[in-house]
py3Dmol code that shows the C-alpha trace and the ligand (Angstrom):
import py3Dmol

protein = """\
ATOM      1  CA  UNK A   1       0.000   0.000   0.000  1.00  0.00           C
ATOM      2  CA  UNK A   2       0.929   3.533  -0.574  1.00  0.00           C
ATOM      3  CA  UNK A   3       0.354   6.203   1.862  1.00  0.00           C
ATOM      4  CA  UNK A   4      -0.175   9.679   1.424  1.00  0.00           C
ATOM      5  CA  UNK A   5       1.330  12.295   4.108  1.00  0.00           C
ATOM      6  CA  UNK A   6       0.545  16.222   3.475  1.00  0.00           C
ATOM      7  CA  UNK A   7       3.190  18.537   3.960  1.00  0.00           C
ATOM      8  CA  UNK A   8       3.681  22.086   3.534  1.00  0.00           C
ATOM      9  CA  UNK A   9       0.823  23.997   2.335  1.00  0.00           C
ATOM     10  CA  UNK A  10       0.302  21.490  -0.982  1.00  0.00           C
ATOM     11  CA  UNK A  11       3.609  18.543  -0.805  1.00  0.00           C
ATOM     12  CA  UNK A  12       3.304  15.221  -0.737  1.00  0.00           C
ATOM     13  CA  UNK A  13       5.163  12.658   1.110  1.00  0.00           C
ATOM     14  CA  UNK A  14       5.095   9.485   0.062  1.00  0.00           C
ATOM     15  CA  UNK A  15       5.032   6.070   2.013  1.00  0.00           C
ATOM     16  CA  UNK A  16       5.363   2.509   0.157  1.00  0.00           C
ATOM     17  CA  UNK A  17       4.842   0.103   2.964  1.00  0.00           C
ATOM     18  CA  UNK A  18       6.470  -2.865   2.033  1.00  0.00           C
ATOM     19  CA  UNK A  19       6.246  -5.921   4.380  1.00  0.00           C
ATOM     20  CA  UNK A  20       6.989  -4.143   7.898  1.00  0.00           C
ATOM     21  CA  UNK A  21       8.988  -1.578   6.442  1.00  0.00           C
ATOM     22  CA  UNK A  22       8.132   1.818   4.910  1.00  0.00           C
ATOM     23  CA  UNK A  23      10.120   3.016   2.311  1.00  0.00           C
ATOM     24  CA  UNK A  24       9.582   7.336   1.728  1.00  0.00           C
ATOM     25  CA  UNK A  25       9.545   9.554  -1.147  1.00  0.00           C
ATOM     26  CA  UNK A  26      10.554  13.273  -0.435  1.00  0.00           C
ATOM     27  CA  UNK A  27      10.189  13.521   2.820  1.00  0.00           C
ATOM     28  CA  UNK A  28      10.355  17.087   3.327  1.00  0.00           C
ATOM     29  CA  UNK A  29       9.067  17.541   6.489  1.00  0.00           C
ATOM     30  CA  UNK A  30       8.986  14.608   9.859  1.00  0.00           C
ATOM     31  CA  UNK A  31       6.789  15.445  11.950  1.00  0.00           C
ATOM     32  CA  UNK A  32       2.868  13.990   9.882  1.00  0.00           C
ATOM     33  CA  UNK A  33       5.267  10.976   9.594  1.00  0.00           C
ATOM     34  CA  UNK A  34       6.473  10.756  13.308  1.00  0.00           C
ATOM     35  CA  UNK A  35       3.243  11.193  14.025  1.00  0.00           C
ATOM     36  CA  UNK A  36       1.524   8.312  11.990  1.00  0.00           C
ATOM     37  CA  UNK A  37       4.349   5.618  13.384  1.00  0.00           C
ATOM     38  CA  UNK A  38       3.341   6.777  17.121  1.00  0.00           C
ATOM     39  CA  UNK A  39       0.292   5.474  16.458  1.00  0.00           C
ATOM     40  CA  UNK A  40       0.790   2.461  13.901  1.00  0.00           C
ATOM     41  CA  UNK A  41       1.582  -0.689  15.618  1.00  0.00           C
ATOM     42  CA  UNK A  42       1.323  -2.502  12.611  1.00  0.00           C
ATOM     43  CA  UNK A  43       4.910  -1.236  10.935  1.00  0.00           C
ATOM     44  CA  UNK A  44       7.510  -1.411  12.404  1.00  0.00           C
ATOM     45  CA  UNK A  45       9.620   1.255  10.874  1.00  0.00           C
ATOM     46  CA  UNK A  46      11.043   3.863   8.419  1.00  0.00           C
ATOM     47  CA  UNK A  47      13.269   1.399   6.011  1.00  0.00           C
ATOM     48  CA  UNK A  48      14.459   3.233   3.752  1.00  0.00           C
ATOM     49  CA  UNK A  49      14.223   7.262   1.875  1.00  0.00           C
ATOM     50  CA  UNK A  50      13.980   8.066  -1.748  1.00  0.00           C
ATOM     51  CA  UNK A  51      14.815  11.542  -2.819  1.00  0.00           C
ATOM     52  CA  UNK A  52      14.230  12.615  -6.112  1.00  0.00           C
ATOM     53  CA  UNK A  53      16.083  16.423  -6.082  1.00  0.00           C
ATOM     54  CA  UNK A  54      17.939  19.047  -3.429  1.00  0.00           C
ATOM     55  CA  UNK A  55      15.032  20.915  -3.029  1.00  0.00           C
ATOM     56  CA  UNK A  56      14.421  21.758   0.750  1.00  0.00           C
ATOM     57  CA  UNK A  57      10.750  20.670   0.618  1.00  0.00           C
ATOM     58  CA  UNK A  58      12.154  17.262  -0.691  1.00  0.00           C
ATOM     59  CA  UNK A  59      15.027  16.492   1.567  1.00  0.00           C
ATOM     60  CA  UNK A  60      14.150  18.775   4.682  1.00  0.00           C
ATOM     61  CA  UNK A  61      12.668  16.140   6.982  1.00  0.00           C
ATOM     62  CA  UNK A  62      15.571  13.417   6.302  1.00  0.00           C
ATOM     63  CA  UNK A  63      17.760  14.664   9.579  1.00  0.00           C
ATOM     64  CA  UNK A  64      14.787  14.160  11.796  1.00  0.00           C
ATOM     65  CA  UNK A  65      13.913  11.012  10.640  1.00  0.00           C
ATOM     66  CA  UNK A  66      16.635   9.462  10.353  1.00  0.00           C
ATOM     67  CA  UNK A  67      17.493  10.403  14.516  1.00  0.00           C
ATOM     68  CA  UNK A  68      14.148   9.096  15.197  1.00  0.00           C
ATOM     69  CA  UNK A  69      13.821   5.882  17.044  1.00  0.00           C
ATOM     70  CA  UNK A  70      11.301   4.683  13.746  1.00  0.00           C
ATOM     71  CA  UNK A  71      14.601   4.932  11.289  1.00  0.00           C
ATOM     72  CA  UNK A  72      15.828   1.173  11.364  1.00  0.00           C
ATOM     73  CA  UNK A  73      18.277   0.157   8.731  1.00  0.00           C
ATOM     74  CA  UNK A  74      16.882  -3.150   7.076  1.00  0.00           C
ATOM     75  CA  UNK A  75      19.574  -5.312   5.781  1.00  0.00           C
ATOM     76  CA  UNK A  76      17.661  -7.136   2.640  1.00  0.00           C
ATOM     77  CA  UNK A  77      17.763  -3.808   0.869  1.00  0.00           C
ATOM     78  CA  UNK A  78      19.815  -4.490  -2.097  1.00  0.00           C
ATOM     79  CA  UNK A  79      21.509  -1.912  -4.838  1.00  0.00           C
ATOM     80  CA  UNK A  80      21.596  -3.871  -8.359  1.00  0.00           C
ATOM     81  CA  UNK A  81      21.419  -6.601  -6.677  1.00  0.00           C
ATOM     82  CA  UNK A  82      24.476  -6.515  -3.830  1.00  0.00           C
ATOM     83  CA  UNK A  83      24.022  -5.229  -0.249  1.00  0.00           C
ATOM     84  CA  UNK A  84      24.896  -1.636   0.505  1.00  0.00           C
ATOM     85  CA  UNK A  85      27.890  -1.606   1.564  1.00  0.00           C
ATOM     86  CA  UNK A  86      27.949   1.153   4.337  1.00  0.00           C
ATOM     87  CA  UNK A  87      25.905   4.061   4.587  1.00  0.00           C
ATOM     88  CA  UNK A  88      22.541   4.288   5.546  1.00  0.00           C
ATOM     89  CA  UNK A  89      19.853   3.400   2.721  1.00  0.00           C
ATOM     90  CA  UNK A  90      19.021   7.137   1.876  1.00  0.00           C
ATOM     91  CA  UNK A  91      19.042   7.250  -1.967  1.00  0.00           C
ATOM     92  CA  UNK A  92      19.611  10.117  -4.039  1.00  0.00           C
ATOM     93  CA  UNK A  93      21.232  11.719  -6.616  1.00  0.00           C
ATOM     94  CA  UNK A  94      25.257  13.036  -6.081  1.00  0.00           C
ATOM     95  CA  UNK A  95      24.094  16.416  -5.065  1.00  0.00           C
ATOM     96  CA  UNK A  96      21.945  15.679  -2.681  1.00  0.00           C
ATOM     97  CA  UNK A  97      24.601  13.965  -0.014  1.00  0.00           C
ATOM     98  CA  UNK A  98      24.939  17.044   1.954  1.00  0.00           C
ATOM     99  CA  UNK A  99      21.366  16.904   2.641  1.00  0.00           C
ATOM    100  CA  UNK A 100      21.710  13.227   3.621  1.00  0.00           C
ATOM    101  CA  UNK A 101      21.872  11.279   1.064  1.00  0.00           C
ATOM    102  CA  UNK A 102      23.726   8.318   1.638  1.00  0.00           C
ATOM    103  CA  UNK A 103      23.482   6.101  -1.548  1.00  0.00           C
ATOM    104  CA  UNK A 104      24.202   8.031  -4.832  1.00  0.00           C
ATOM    105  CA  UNK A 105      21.794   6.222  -7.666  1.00  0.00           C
ATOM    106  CA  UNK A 106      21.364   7.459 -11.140  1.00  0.00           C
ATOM    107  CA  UNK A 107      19.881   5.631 -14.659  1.00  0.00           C
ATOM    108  CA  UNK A 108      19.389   2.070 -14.564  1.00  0.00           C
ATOM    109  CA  UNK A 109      20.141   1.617 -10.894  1.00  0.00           C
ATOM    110  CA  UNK A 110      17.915  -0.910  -9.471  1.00  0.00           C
ATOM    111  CA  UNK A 111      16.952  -0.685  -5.656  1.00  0.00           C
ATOM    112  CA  UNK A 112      15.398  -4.010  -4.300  1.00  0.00           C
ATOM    113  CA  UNK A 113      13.092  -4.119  -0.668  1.00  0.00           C
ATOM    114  CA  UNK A 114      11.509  -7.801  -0.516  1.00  0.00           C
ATOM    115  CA  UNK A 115       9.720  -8.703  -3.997  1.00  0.00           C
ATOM    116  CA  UNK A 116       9.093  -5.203  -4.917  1.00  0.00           C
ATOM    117  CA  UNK A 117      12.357  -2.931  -7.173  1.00  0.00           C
ATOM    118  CA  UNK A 118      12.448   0.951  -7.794  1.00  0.00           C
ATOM    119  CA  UNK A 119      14.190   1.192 -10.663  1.00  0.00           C
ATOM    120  CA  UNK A 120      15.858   4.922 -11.280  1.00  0.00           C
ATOM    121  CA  UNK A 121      15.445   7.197 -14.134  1.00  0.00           C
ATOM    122  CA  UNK A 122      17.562  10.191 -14.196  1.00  0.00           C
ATOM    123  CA  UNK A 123      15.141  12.995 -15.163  1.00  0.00           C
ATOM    124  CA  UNK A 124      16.865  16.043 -15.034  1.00  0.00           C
ATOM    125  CA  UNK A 125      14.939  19.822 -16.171  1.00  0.00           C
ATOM    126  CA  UNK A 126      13.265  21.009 -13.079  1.00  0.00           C
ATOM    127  CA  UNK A 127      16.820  20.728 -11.380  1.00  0.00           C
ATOM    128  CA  UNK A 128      20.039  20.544 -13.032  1.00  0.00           C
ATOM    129  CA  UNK A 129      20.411  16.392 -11.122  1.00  0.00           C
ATOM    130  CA  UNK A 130      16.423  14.932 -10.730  1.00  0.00           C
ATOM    131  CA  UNK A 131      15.564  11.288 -10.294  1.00  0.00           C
ATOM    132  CA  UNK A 132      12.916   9.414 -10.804  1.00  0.00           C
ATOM    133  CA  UNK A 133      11.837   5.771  -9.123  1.00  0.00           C
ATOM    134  CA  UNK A 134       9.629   3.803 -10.919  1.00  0.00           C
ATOM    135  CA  UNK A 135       8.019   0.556  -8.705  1.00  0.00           C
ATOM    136  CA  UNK A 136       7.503  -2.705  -9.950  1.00  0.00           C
ATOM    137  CA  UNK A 137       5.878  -5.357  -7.338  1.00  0.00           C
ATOM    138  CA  UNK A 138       6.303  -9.362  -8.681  1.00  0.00           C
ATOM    139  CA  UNK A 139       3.787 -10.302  -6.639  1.00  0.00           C
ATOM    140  CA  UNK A 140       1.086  -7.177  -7.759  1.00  0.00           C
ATOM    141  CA  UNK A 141       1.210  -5.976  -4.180  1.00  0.00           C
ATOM    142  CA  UNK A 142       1.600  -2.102  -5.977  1.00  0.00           C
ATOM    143  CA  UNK A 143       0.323  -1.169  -9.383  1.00  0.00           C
ATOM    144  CA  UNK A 144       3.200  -0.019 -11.466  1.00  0.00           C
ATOM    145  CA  UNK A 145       4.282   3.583  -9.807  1.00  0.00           C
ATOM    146  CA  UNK A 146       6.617   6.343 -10.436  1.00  0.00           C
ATOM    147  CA  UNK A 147       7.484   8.422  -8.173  1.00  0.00           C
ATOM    148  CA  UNK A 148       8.587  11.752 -10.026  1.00  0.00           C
ATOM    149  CA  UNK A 149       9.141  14.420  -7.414  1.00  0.00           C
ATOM    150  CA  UNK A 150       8.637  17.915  -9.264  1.00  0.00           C
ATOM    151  CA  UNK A 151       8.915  16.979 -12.878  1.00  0.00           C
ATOM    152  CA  UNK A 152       5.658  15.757 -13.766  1.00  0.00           C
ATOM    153  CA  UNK A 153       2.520  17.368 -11.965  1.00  0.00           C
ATOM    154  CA  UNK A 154      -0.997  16.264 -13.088  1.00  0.00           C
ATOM    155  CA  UNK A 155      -1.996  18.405 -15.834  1.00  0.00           C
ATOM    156  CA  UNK A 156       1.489  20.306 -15.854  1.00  0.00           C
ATOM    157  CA  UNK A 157       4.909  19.704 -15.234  1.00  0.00           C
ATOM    158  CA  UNK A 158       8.103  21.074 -12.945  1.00  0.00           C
ATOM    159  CA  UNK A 159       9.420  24.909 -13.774  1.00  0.00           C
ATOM    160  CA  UNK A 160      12.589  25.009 -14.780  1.00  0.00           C
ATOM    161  CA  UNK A 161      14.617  26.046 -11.261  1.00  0.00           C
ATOM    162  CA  UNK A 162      18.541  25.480 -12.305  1.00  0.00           C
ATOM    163  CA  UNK A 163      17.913  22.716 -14.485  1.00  0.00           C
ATOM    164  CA  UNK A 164      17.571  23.418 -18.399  1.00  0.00           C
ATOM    165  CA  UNK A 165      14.531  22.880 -20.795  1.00  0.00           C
ATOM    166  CA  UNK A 166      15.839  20.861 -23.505  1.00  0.00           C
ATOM    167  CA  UNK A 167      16.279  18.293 -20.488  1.00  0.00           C
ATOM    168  CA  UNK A 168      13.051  18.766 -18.917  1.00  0.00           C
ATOM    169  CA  UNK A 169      11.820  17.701 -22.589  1.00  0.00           C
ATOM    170  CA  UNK A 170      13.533  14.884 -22.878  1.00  0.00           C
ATOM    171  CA  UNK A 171      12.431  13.542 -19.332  1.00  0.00           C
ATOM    172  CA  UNK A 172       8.653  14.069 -19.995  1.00  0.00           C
ATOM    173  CA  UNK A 173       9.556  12.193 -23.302  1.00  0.00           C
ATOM    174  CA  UNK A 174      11.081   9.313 -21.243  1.00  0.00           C
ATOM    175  CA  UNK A 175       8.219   9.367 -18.643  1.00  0.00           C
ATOM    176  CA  UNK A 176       5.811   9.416 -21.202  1.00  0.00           C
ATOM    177  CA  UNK A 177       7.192   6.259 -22.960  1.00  0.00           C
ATOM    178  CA  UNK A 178       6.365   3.902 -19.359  1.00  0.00           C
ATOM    179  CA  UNK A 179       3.362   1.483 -19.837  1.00  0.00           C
ATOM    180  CA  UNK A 180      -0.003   3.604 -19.955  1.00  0.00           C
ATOM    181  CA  UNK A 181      -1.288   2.385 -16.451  1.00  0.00           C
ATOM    182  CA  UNK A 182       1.362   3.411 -14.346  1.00  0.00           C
ATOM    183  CA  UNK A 183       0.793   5.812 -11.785  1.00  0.00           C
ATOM    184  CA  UNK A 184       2.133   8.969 -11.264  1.00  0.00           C
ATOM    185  CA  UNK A 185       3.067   9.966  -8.145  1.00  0.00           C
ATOM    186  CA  UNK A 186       4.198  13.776  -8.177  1.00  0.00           C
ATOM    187  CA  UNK A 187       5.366  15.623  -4.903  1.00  0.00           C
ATOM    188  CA  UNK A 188       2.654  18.442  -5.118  1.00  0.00           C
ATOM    189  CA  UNK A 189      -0.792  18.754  -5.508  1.00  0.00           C
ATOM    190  CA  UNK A 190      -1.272  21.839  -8.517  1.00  0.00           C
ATOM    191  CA  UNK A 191      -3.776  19.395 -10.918  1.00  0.00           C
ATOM    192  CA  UNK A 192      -6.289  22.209 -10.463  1.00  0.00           C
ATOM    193  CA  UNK A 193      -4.054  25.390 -11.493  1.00  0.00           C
ATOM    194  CA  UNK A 194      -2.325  23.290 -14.028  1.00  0.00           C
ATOM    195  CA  UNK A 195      -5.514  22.209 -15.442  1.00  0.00           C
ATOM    196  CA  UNK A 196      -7.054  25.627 -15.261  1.00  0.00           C
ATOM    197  CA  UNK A 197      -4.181  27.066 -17.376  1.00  0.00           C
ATOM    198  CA  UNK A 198      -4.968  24.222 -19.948  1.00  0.00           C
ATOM    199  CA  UNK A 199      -8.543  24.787 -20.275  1.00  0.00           C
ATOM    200  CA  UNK A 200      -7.824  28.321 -21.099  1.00  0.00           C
ATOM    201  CA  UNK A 201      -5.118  28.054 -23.502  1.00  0.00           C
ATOM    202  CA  UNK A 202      -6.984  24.805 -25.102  1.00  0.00           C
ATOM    203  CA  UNK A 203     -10.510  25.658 -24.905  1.00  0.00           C
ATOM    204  CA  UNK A 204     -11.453  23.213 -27.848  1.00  0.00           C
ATOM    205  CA  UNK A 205      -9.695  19.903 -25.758  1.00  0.00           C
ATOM    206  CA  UNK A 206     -13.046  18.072 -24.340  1.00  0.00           C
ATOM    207  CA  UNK A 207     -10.537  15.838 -22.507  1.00  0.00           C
ATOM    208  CA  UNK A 208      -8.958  18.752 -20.539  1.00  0.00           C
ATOM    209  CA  UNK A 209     -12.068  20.599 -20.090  1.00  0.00           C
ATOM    210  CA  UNK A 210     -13.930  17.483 -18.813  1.00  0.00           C
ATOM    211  CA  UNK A 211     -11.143  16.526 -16.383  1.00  0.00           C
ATOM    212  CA  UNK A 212     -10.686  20.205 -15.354  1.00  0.00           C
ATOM    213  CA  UNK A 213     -14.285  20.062 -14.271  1.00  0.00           C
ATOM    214  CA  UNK A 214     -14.106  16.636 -11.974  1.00  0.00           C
ATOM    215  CA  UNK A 215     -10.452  18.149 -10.238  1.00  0.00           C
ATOM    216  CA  UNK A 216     -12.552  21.670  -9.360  1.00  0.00           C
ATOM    217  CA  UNK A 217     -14.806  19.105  -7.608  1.00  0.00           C
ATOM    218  CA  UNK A 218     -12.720  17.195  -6.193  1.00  0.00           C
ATOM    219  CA  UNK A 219     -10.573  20.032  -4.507  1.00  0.00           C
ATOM    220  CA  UNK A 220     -13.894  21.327  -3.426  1.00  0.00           C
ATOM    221  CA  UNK A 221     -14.346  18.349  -1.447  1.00  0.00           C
ATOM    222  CA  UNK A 222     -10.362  18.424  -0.660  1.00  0.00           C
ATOM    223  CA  UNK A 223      -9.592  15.512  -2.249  1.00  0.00           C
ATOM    224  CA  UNK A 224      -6.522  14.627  -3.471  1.00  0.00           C
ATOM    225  CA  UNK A 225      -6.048  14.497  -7.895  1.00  0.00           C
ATOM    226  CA  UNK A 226      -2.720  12.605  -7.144  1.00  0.00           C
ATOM    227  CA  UNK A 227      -1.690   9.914  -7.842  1.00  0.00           C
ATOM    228  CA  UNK A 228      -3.052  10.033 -11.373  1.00  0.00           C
ATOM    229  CA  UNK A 229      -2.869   7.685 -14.445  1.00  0.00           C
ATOM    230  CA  UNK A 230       0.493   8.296 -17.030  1.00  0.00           C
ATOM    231  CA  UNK A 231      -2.800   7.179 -19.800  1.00  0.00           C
ATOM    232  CA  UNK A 232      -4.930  10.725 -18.556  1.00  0.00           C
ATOM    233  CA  UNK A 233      -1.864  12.711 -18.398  1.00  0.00           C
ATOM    234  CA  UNK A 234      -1.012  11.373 -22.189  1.00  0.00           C
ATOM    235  CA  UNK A 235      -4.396  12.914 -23.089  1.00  0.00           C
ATOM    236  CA  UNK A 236      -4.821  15.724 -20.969  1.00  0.00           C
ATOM    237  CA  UNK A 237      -1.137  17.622 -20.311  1.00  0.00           C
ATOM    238  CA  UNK A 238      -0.433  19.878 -22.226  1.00  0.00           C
ATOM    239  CA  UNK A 239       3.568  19.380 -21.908  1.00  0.00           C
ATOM    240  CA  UNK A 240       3.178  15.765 -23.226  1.00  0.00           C
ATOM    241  CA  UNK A 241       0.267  16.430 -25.951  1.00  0.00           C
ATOM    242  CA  UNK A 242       2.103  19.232 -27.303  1.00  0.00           C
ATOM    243  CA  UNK A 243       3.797  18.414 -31.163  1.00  0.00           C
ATOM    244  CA  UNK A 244       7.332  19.244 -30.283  1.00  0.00           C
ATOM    245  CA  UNK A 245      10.143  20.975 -28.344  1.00  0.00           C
ATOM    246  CA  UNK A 246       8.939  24.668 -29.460  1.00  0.00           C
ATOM    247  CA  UNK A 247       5.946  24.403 -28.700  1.00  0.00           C
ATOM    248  CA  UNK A 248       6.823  22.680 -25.361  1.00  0.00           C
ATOM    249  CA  UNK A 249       8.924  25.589 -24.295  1.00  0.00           C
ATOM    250  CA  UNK A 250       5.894  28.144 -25.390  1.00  0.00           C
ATOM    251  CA  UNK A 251       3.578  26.803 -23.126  1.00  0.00           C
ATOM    252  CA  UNK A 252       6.645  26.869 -20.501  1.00  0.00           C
ATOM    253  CA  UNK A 253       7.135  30.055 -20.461  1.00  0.00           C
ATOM    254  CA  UNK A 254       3.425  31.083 -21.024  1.00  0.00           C
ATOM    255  CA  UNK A 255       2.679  29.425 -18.183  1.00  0.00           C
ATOM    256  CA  UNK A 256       5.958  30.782 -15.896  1.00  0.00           C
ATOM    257  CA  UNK A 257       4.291  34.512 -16.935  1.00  0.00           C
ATOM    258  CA  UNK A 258       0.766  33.599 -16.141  1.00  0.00           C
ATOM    259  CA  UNK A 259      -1.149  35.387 -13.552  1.00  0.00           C
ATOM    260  CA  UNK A 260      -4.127  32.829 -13.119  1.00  0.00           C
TER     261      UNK A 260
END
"""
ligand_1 = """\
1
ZN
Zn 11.655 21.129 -6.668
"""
view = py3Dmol.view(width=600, height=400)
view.addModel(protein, "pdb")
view.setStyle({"model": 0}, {"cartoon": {"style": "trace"}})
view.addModel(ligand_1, "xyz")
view.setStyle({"model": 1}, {"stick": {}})
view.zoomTo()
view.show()
């Protein structure tokens, strides 16, 4: 199962609970996490952190954690396929280690926990270093997931912040190319403004205007839009409809100078 934690005013945290272990994406902030294991008796802790970028929303809850009596190393965690040898199973890309990261991973690394592998995509755009984990479970525990942190958003994507956009193209490209039913699991909830921006700039797109309508009611009733399906972002976002890299990078910057 996956679990959703809200941070900040619209982050997500995310929680794969594998066996008795949780494994988390981003974890920005501790404190909705410490909170939930003070409570659980069912797991038994905090196995392992993902990050997918520097960002202090991303990485800002790691020291906490970590200290926390919850954080207990699990030795079956494998990295393609050998134990980690030393260092605490805090994944990341190289620029992320003085934030915490423990475990450098890039393209084609493969981290195991139990039956179920993240495989990493490097994803760069958003930031200059961005990965991606994408989650296969052999035994269908989890639907195919991927975990993007701030490069895919539903109905929009990641603003360029010290990454570049010819890479931030290329990413969406590679996301886009993962089986239809995966599910997309982006660090912050912005379906609705995304969405909004789409409807306006493609009023004639049914798709967008339909789904634009069932997110406003959604948020009404504060529900979440993520995760969403890679098969309604292939119809509805505009950054993976779109014919090619210029027009890509004019709804970028159309939408970096909207006002909403
Ligand atoms: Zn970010």
């Amino acid at each position: 199962m996956i679990r959703r934690f809200d941070a900040f005013s619209d982050n997500y945290i995310w929680g794969v609970e594998i066996c008795e272990t949780m494994c988390l994406i981003d974890p920005g902030e501790s404190h909705q996490v410490l909170k939930y294991f003070e409570k659980s008796s069912r797991l038994a802790s905090i196995g392992a952190i993902l990050i997918t970028h520097l960002h202090h929303d991303h990485v800002g809850g790691i020291g906490k954690l970590v200290s926390s009596k919850f954080f207990g190393s699990d030795d079956s965690i494998l990295l393609n396929g050998s134990p980690l040898v030393g260092g605490l199973p805090i994944f990341g890309p190289g620029d992320c280690q003085k934030y915490g990261v423990e475990q450098v991973v890039s393209d084609g690394d493969i981290i195991s926990i139990a039956s179920n592998t993240f495989e990493i995509f490097d994803i760069p755009g958003h930031t200059k270093n961005h990965v991606g984990y994408f989650l296969k479970s052999e035994d269908n525990e989890h639907r195919p997931a991927f975990f993007c942190g701030d490069t895919l958003f539903g109905g929009g994507c990641g603003r360029v912040l010290g990454g570049d956009i010819t890479d931030l193209y290329k990413s969406l490209k590679k996301i886009s190319k993962l089986p239809r039913e995966t599910l997309i699991y982006c660090a912050h909830e912005y379906t609705e403004t995304n969405l909004k921006f789409a409807n306006e700039n493609f009023p004639n797109n049914r798709e967008i205007t339909k789904r634009y309508e069932k997110v406003k009611k959604d948020r009404e009733n504060l529900l979440p839009t993520i995760p969403t399906e890679l098969s309604c972002e292939l119809a509805t976002n505009p950054y993976l409809t779109c014919k090619n890299f210029k027009e890509f990078k004019e709804i970028r910057i159309s939408k970096d100078n909207w006002k909403g």
